[in-house]
C-alpha positions as CSV (number, residue, x, y, z in Angstrom):
1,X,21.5,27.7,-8.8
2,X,19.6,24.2,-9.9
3,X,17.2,23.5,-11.7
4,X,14.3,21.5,-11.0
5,X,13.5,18.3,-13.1
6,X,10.0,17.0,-13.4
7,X,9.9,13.6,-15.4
8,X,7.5,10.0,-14.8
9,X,10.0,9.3,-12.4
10,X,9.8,12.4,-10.1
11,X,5.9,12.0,-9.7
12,X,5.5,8.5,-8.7
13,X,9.1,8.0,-6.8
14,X,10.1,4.1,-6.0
15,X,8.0,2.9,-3.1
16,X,9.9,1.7,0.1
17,X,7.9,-1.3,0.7
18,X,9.9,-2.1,3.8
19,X,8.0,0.9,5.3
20,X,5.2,0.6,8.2
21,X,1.7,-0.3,7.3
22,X,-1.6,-0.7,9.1
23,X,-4.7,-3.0,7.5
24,X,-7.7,-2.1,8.9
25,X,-11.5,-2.5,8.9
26,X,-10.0,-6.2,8.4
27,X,-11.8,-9.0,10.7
28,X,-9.4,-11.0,12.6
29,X,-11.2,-13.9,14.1
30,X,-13.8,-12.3,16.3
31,X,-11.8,-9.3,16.7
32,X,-11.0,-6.2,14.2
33,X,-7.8,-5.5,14.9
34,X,-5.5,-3.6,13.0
35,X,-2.5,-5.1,12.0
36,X,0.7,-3.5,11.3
37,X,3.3,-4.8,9.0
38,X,5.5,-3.8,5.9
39,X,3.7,-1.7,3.2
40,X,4.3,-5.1,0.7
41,X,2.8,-7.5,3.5
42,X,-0.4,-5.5,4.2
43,X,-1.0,-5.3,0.4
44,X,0.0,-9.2,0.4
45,X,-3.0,-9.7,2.7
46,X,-5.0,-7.5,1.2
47,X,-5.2,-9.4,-1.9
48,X,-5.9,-12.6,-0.2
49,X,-9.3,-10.6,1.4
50,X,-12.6,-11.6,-0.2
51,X,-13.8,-9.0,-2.1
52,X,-16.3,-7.4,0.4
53,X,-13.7,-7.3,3.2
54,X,-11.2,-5.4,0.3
55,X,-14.0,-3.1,-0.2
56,X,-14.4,-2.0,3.6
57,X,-10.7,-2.5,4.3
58,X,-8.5,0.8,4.7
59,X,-4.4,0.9,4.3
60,X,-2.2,3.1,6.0
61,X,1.2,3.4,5.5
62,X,3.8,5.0,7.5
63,X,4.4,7.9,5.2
64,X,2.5,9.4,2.0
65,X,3.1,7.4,-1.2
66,X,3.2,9.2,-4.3
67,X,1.2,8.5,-7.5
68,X,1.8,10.5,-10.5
69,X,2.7,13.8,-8.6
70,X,-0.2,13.4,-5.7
71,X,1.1,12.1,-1.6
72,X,-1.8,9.7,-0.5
73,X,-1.9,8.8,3.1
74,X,-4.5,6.4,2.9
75,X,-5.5,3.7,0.8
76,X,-9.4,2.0,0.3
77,X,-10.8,-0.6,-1.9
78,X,-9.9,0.3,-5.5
79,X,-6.7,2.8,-3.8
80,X,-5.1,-0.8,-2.4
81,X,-5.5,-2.3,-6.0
82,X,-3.6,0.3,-7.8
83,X,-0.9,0.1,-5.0
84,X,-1.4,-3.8,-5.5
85,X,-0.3,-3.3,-9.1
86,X,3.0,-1.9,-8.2
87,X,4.0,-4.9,-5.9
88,X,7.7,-6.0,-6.4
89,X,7.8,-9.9,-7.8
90,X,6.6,-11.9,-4.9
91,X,11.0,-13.9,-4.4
92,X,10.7,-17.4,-3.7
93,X,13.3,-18.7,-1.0
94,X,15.6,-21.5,-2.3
């Protein structure tokens, strides 16, 4: 039989950032349209939002994201910026 290991790492697992995302509640020019990218892009955009537009915007990845133990779904306002927080380094291309 084996036995189960609960540690930091088993309640908030590495995020796959290459996973689907939708941004929405976002205006688009004089549409508000959803836009679905990687998990990293959305939050990308995200922080480039103004902050009332960050307040009213809601992310959606493709599947649950755990943090510290708990799945969320769905991410708004102060939910993006903790997600935000865990971005990889932003790579420059050479």
């Amino acid at each position: 039989m084996t036995e189960a290991t609960w540690n930091e790492a088993s309640k908030t697992p590495e995020i796959d950032w290459r996973m689907s995302a939708a941004l929405e509640n976002v205006p688009r020019g004089e549409t508000d349209v959803a836009d679905v990218t990687s998990l990293e892009g959305a939050v990308r955009v995200w922080l480039e939002l103004d902050p009332q537009h960050r307040v009213n915007a809601t992310l959606t990845p493709e599947r649950p994201i755990f943090i510290d133990g708990a799945a969320h779904s769905t991410f708004v306002g102060e939910g993006v910026d903790l997600i935000a927080q865990l971005l990889p380094t932003k790579q420059t291309e050479a």
